[in-house]
gemmi code that builds the backbone of each chain (N, CA, C; Angstrom):
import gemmi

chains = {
    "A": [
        ("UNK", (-4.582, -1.295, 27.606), (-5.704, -0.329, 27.622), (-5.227, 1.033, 28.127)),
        ("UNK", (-4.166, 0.839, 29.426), (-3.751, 2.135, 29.473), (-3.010, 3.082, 28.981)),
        ("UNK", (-1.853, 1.929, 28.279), (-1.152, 2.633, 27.625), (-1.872, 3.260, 26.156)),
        ("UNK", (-3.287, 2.456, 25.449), (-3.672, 3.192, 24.417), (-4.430, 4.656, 24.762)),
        ("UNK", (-4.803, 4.886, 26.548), (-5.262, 5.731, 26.586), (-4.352, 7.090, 26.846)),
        ("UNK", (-3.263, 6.646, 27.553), (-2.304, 7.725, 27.374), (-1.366, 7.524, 25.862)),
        ("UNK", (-1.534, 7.349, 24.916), (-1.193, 7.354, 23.702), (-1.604, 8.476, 23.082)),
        ("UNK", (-3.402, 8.575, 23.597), (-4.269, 9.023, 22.644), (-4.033, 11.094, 23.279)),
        ("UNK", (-3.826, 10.823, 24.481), (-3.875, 11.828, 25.566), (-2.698, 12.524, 24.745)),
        ("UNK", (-1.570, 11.614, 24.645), (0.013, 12.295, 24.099), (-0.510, 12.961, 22.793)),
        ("UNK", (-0.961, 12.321, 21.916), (-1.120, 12.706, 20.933), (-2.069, 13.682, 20.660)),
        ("UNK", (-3.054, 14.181, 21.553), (-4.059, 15.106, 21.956), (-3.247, 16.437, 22.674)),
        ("UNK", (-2.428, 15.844, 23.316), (-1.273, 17.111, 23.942), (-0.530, 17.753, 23.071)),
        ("UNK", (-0.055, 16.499, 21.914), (0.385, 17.464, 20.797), (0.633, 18.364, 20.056)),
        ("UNK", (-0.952, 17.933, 19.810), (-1.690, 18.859, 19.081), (-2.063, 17.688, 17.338)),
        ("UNK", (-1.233, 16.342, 17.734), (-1.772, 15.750, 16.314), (-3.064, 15.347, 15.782)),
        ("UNK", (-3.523, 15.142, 16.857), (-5.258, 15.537, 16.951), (-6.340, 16.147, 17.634)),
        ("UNK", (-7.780, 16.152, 17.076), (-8.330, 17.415, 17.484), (-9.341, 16.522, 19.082)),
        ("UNK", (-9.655, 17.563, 20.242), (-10.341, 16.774, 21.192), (-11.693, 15.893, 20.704)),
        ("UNK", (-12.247, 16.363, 20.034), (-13.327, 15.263, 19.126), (-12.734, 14.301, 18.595)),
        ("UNK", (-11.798, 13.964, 18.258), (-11.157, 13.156, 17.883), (-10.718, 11.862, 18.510)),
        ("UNK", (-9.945, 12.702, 19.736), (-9.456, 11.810, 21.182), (-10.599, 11.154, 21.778)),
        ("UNK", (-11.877, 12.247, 21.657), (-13.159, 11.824, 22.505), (-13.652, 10.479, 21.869)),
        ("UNK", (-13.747, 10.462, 20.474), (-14.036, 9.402, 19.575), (-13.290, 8.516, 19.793)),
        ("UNK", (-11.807, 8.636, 19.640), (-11.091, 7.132, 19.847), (-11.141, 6.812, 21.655)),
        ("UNK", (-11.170, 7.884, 22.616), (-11.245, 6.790, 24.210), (-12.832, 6.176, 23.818)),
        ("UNK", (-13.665, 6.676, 23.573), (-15.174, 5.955, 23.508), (-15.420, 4.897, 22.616)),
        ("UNK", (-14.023, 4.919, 21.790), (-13.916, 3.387, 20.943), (-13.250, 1.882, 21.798)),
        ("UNK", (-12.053, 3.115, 22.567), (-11.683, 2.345, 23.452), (-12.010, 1.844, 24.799)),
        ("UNK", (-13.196, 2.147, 25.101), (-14.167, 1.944, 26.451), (-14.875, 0.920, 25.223)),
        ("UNK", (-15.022, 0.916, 24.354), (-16.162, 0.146, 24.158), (-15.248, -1.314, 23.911)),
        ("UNK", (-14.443, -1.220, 23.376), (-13.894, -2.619, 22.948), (-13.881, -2.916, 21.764)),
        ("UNK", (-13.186, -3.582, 20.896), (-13.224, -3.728, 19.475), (-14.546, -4.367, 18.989)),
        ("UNK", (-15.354, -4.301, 18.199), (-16.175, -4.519, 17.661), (-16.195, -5.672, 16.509)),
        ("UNK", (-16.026, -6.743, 16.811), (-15.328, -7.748, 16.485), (-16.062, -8.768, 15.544)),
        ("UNK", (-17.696, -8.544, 16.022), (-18.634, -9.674, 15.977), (-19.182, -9.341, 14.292)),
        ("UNK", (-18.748, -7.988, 13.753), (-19.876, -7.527, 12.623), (-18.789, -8.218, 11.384)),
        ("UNK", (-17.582, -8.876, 11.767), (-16.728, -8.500, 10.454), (-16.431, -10.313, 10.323)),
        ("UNK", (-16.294, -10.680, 9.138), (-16.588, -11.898, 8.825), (-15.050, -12.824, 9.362)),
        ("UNK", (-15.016, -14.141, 9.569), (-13.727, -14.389, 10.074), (-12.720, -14.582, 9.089)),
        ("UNK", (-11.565, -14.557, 9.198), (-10.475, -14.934, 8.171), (-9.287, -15.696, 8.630)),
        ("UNK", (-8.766, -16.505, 7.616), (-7.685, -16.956, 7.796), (-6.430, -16.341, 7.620)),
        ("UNK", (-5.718, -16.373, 8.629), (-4.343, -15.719, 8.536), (-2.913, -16.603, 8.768)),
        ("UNK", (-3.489, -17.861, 7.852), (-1.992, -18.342, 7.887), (-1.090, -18.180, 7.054)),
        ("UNK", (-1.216, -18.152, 6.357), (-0.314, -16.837, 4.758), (-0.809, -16.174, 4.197)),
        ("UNK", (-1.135, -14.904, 5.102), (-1.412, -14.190, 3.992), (-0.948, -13.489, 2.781)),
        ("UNK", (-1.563, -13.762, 1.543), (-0.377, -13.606, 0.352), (-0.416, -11.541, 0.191)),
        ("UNK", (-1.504, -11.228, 0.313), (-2.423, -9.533, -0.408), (-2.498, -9.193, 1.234)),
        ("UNK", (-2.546, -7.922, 0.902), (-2.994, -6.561, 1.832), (-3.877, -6.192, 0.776)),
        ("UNK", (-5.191, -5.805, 1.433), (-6.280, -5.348, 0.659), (-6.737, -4.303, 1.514)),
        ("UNK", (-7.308, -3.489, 0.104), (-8.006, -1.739, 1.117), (-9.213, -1.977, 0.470)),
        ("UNK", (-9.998, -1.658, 1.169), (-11.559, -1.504, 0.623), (-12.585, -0.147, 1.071)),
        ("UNK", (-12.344, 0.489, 0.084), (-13.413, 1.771, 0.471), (-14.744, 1.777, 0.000)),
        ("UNK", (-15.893, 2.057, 0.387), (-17.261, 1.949, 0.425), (-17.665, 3.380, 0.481)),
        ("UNK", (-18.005, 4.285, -0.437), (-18.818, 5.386, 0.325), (-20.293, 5.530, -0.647)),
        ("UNK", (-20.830, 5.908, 0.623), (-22.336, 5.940, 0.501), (-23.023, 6.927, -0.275)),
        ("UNK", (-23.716, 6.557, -1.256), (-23.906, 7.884, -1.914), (-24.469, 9.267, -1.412)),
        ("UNK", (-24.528, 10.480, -2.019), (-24.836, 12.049, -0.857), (-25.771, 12.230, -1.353)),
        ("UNK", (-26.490, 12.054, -2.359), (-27.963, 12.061, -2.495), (-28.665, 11.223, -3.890)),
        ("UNK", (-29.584, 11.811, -4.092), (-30.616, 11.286, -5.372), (-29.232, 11.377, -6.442)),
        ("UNK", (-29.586, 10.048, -7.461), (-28.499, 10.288, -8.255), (-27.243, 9.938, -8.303)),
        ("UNK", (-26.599, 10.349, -6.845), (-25.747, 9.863, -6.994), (-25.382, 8.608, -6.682)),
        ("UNK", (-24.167, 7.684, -7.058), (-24.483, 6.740, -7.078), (-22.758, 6.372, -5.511)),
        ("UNK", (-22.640, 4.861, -5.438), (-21.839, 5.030, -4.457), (-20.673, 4.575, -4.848)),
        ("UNK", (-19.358, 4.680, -4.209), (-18.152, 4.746, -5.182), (-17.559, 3.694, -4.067)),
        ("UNK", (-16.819, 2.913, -5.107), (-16.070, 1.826, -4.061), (-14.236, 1.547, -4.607)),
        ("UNK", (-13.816, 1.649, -3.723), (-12.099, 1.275, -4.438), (-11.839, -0.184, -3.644)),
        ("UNK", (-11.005, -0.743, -4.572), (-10.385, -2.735, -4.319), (-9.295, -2.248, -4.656)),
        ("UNK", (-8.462, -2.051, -3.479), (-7.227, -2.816, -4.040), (-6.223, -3.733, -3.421)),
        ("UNK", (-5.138, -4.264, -4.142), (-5.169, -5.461, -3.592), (-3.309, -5.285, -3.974)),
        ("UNK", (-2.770, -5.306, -2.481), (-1.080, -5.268, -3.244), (-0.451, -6.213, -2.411)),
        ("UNK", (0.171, -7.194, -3.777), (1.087, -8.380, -2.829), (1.985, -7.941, -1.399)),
        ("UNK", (2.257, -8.638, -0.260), (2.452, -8.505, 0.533), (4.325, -8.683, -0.212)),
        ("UNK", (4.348, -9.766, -0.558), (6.157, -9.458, -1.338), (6.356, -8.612, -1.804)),
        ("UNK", (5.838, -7.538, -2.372), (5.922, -6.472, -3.284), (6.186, -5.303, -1.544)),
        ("UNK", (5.579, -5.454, -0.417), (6.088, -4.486, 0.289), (7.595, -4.989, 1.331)),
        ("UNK", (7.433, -6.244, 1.622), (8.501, -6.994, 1.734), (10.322, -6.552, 0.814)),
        ("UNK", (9.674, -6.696, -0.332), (10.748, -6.386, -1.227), (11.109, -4.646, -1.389)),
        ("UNK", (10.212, -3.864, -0.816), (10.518, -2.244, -0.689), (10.918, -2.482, 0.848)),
        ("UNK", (11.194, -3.139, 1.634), (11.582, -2.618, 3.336), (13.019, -3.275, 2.976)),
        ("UNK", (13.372, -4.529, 2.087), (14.744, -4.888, 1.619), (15.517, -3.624, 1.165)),
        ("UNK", (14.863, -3.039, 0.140), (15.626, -2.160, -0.482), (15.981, -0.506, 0.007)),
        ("UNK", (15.128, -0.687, 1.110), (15.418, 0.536, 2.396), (17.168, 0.283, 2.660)),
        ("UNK", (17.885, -0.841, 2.497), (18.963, -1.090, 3.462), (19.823, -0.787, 2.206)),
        ("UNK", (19.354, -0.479, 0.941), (20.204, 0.181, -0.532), (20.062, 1.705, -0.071)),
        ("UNK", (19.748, 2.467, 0.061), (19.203, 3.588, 0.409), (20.629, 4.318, 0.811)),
        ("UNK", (20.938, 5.721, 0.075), (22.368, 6.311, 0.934), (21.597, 6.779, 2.122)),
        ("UNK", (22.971, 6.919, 2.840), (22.363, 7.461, 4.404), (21.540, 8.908, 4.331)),
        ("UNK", (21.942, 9.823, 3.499), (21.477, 10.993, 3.206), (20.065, 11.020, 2.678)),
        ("UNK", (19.873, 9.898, 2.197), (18.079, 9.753, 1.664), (17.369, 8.990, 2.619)),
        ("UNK", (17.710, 8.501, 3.650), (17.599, 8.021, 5.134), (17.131, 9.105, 5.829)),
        ("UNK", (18.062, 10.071, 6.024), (17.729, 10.969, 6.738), (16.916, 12.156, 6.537)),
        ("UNK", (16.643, 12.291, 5.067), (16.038, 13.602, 4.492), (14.426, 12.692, 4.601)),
        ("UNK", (14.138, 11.249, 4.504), (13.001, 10.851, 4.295), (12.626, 10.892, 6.173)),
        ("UNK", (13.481, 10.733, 7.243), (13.047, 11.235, 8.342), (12.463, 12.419, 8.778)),
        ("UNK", (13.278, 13.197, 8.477), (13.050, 14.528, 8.677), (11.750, 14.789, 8.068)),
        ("UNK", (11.742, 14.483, 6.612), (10.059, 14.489, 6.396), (9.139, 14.046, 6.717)),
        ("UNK", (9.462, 12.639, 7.544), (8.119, 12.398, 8.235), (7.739, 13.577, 9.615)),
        ("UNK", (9.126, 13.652, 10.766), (8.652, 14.265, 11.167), (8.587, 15.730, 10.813)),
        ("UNK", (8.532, 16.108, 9.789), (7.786, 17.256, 9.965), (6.297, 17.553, 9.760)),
        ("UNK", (5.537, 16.293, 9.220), (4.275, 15.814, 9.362), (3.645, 15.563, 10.128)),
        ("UNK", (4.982, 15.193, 11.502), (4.169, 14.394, 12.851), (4.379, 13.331, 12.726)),
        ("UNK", (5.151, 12.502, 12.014), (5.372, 11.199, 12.580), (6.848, 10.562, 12.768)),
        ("UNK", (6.871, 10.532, 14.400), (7.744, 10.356, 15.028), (8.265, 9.108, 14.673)),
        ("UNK", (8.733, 8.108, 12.912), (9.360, 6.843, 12.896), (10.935, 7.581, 12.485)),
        ("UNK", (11.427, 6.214, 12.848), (12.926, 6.167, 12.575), (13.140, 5.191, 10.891)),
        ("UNK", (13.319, 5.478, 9.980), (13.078, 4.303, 8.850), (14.571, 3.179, 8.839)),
        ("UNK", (15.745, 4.283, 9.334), (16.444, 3.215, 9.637), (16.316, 2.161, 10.832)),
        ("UNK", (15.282, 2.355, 11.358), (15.086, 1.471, 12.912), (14.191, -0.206, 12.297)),
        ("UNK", (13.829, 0.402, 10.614), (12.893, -0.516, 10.111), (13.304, -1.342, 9.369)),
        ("UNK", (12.722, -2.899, 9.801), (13.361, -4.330, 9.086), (12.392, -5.140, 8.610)),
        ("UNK", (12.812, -6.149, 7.979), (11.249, -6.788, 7.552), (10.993, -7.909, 8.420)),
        ("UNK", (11.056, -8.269, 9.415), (10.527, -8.763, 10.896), (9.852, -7.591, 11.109)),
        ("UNK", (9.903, -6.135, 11.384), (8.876, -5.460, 11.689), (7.479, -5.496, 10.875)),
        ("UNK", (7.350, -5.561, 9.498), (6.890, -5.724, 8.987), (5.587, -6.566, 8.944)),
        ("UNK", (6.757, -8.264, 9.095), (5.324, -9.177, 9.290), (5.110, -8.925, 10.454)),
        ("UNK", (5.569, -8.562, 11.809), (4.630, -8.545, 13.144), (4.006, -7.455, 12.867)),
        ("UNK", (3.829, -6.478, 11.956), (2.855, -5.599, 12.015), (2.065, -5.949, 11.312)),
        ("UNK", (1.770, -6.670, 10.204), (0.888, -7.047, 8.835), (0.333, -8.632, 10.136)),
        ("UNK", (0.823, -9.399, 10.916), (0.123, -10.177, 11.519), (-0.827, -9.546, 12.742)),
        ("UNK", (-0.825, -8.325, 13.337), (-1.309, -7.564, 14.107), (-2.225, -6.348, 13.095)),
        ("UNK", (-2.263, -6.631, 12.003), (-3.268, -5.531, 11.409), (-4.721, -6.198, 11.329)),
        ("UNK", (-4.318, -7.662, 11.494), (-5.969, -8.541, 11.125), (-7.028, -7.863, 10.506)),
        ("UNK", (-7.783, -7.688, 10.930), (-8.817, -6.889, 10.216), (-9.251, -5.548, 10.884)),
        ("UNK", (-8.541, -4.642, 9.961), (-8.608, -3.313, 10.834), (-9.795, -2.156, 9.945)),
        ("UNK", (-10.301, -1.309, 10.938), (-11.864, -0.943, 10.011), (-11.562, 0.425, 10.748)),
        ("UNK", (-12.127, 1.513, 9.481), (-12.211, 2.950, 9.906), (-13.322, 3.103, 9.382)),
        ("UNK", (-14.218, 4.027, 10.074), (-15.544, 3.840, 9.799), (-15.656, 5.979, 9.328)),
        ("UNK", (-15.891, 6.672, 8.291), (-15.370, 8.012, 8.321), (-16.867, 8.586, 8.178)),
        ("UNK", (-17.174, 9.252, 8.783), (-18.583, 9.888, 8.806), (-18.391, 11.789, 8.811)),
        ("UNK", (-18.289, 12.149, 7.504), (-17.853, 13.261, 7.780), (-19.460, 14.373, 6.672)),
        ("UNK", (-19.943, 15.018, 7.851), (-21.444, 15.579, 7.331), (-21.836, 14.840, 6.258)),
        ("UNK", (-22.635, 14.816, 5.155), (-23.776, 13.678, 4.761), (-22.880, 12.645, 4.184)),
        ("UNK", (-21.496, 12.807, 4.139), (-20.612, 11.816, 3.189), (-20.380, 10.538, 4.881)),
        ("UNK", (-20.485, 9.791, 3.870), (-20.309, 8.210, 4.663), (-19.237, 7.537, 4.610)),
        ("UNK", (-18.426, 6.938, 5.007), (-17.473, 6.282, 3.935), (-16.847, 5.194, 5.012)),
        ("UNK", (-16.627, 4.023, 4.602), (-15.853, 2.933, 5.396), (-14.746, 2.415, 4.404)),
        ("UNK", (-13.599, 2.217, 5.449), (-12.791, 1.620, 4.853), (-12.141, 0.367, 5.777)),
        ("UNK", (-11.857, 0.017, 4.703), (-11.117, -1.145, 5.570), (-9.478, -2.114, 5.244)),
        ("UNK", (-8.945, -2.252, 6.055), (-7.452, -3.111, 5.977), (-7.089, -4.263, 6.403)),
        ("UNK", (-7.239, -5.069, 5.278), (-6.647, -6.301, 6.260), (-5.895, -7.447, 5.080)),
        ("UNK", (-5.501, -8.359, 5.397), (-4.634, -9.236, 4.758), (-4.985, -10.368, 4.414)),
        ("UNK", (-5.193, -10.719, 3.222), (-5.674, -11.993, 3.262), (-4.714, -13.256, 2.237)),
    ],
    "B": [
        ("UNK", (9.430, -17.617, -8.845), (9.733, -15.902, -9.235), (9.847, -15.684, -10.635)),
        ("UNK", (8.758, -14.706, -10.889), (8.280, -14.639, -12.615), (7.960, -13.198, -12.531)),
        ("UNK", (8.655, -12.169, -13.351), (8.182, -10.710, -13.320), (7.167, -10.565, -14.137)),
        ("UNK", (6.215, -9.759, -14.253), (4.829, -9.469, -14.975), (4.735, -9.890, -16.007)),
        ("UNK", (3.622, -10.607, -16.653), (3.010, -11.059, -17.715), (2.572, -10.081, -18.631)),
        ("UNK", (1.260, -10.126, -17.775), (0.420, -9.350, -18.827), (-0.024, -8.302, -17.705)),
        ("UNK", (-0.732, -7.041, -18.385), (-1.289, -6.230, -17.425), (-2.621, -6.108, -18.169)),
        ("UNK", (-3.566, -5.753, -17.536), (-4.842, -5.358, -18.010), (-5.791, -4.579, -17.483)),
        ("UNK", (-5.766, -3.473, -18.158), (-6.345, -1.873, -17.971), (-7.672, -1.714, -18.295)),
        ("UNK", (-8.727, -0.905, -17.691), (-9.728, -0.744, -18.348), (-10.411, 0.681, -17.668)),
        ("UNK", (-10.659, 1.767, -18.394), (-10.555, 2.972, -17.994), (-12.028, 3.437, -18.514)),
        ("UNK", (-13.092, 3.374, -17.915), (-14.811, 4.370, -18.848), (-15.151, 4.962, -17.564)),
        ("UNK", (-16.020, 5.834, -18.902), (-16.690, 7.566, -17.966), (-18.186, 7.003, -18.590)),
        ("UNK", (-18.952, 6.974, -17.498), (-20.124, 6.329, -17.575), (-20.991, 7.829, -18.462)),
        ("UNK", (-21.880, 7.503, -19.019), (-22.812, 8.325, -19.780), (-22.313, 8.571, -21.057)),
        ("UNK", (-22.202, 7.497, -21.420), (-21.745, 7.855, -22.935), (-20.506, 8.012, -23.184)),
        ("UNK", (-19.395, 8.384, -22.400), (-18.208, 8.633, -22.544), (-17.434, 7.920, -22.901)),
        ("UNK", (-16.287, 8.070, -22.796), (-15.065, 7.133, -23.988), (-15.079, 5.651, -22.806)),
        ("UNK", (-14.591, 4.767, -23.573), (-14.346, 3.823, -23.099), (-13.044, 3.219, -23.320)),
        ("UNK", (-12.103, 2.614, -22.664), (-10.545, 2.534, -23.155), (-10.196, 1.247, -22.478)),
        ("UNK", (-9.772, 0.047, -23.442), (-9.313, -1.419, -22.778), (-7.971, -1.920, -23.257)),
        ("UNK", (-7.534, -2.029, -22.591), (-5.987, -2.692, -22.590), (-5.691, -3.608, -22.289)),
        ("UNK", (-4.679, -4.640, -22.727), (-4.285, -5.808, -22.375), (-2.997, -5.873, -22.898)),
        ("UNK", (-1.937, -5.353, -21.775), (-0.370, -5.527, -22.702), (-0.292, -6.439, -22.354)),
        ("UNK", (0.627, -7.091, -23.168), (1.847, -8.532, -23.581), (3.450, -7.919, -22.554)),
        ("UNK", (2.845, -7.917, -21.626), (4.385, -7.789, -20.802), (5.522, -8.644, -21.541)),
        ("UNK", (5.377, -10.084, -21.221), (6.361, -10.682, -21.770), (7.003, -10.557, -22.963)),
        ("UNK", (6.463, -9.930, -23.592), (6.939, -9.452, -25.409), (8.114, -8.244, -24.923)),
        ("UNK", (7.400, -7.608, -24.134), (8.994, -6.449, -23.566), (9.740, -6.832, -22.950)),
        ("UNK", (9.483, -8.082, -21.970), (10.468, -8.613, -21.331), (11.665, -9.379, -22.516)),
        ("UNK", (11.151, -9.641, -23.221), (11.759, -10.673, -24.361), (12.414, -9.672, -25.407)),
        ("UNK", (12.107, -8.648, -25.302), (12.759, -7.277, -26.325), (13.992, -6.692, -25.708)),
        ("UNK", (13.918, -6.680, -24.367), (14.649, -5.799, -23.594), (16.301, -6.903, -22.866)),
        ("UNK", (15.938, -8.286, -23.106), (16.977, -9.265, -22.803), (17.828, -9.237, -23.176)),
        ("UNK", (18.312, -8.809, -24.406), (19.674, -8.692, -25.273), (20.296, -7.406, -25.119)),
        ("UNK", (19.535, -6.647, -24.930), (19.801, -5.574, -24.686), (20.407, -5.444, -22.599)),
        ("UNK", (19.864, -5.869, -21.919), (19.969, -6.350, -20.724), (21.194, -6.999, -20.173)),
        ("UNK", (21.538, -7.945, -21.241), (22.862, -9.071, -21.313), (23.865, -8.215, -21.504)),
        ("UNK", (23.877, -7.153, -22.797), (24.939, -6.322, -22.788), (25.587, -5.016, -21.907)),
        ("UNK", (24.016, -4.587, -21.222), (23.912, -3.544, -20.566), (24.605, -3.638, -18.716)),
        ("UNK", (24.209, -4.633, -18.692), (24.322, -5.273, -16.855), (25.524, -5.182, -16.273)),
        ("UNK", (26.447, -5.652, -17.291), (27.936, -5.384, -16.742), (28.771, -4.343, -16.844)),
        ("UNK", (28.182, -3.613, -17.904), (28.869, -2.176, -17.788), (27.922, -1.450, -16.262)),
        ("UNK", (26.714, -1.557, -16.334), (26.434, -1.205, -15.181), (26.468, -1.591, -13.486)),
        ("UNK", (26.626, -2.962, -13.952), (27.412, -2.979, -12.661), (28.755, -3.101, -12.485)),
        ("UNK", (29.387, -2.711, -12.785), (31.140, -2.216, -12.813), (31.083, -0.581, -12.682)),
        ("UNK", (29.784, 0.360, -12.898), (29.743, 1.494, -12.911), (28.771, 1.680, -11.082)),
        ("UNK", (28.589, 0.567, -10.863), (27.611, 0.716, -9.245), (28.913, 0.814, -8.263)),
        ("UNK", (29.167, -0.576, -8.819), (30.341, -0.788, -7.714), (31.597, -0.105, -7.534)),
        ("UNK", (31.816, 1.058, -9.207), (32.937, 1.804, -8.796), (32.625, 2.774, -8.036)),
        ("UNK", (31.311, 3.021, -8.034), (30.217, 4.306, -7.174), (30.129, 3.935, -5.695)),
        ("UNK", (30.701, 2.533, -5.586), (30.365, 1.703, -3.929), (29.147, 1.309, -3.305)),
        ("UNK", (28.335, 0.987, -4.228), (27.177, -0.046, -3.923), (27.670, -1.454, -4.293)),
        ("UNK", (26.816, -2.013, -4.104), (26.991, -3.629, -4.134), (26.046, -4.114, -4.836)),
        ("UNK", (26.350, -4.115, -6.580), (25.282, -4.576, -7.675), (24.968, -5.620, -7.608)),
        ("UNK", (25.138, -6.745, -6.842), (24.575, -8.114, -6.795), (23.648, -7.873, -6.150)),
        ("UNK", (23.618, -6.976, -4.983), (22.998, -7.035, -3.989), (21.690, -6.308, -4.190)),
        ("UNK", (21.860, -5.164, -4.919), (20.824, -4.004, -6.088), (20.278, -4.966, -6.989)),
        ("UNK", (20.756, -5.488, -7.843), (19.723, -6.211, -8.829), (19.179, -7.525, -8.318)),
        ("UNK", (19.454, -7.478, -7.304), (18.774, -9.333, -6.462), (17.548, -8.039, -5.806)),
        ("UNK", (17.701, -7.330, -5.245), (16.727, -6.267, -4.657), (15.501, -5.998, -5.853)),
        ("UNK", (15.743, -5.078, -6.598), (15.122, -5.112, -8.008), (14.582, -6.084, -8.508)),
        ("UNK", (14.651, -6.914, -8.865), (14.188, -8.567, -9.250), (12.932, -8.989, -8.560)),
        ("UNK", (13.682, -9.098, -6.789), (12.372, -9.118, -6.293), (11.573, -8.458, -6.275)),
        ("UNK", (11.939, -7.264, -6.371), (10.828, -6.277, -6.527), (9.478, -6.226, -7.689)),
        ("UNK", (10.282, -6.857, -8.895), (9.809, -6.465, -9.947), (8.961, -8.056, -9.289)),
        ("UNK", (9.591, -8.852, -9.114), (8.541, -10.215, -9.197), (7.526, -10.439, -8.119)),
        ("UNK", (7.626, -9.426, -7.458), (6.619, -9.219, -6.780), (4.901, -8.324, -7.097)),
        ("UNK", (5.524, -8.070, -8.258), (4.178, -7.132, -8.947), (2.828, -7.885, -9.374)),
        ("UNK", (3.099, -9.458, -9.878), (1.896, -9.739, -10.123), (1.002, -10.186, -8.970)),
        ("UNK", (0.094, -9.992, -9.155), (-1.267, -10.284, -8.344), (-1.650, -8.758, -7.700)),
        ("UNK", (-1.039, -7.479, -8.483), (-1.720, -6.590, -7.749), (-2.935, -6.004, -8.549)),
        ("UNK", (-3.556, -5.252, -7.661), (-5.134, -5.376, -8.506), (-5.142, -3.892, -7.796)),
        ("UNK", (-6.264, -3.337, -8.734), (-6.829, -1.849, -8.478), (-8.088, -1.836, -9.411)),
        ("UNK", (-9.025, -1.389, -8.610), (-10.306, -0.881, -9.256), (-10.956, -0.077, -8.490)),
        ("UNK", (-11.578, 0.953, -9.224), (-12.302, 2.280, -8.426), (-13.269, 2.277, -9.473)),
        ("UNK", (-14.637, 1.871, -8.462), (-16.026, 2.285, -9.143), (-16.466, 3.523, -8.729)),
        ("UNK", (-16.443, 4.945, -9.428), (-17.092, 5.865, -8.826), (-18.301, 6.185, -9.589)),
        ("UNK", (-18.680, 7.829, -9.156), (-19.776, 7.813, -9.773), (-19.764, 8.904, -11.737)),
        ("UNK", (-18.120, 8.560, -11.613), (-18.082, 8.826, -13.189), (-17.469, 8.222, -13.706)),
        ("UNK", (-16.958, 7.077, -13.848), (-16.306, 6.040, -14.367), (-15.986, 4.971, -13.665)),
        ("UNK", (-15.121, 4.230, -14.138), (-14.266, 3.377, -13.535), (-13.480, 2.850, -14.091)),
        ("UNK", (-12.817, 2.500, -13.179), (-11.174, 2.265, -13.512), (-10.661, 0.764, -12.835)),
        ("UNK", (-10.013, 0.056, -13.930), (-9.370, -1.524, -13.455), (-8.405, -1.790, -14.378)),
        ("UNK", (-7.231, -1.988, -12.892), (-6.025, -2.508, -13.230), (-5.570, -3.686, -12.532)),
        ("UNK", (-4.942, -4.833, -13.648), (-4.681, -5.765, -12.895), (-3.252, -6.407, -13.512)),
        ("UNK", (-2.365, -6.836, -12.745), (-0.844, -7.658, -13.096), (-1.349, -8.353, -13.214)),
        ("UNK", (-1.010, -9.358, -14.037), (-0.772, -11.231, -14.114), (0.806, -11.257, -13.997)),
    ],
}
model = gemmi.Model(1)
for chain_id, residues in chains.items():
    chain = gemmi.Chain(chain_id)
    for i, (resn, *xyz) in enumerate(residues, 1):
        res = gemmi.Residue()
        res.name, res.seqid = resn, gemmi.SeqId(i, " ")
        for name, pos in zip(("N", "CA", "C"), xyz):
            atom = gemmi.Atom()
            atom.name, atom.element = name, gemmi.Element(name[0])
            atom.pos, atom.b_iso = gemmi.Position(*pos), 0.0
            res.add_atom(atom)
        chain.add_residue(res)
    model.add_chain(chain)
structure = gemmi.Structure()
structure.add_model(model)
structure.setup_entities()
């Protein structure tokens, strides 16, 4: 808990996000995950990573737009293999581009053991985007 | 481990607009492209490995890759069409 709150602080010091932002995620994180609204699942193989977007329609008329998609979990498995084909020079130019976005990964630091402990720690993960009359939820998880 | 079958596309613009359905025969290209494949593989990998990669190691990479494609799915219902794609 503390370390997600000085996470959020670092990343607020940054500048990678805005204080409404930070304010939103500590008040997510005082509250506790919200656990009870989302249906249960099994996660003993999961084969798919699935995204699901929902947005609500903005007025009369319009209607509401939803995206499914659904990408084998071997299919990303088999792109973190082929990271280790990669010349070192396309290693390093794909670093440099992350961080110049702001994100502090290393891609050579990345293996596919990282992978599944991260795809077994994504369980069912939910962003809820409320941005003026547009609505929109999405969601990630593995099934 | 089986690389793509079939794929099946389906692309409409609601209100009257065009409507567009697809269903390729993957395997018909897979089955076109084999002879051609058989002859091609070893000149190219004798051209990896004089470059200093390790073509066993590249086309075992690739393979899986490719056989990892079926079961992926995409569909977007908006509010002017929609769109569905799916591997077998």
């Amino acid at each position: 808990m503390r370390e997600n709150r000085k996470q959020i602080l670092d990343m607020l010091a940054s500048g990678r996000i805005t204080a409404d932002e930070a304010e939103r995620l500590l008040a997510v994180l005082e509250d506790g995950p919200k656990t009870e609204a989302l249906p249960a699942r099994s996660f003993g193989n999961p084969k798919y990573l699935r995204i699901l977007v929902e947005r609500e329609p903005e007025g009369a008329g319009d209607e509401e737009t939803k995206v499914n998609i659904r990408v084998p979990l071997q299919l990303l498995r088999a792109g973190v293999k082929l990271k280790g084909l990669l010349p070192e020079d396309a290693r390093t130019q794909m670093n440099e581009a992350l961080r110049e976005k702001g994100v502090d990964f290393d891609v050579n630091q990345f293996k596919p053991e990282n992978l599944d402990e991260m795809l077994a720690n994504l369980n069912d993960f939910s962003i809820d985007i409320d941005k003026k009359s547009r609505k929109a939820k999405v969601r990630i998880f593995c099934e | 481990m089986m690389p793509p079958l079939m794929l099946r596309l389906q692309v409409e613009r609601f209100g009257g607009g065009r409507r567009f359905r697809l269903w390729l025969p993957l395997f018909l290209f897979w089955l076109l492209i084999l002879p051609f494949a058989v002859v091609t593989l070893p000149v190219v990998a004798l051209v990896l490995a004089f470059l200093g990669y390790r073509p066993l190691r590249l086309f075992a990479a690739y393979w899986s890759l490719l056989c990892a494609i079926p079961g992926s799915h995409l569909e977007v219902n908006g509010r002017r069409g929609f769109v569905f794609l799916h591997v077998y």
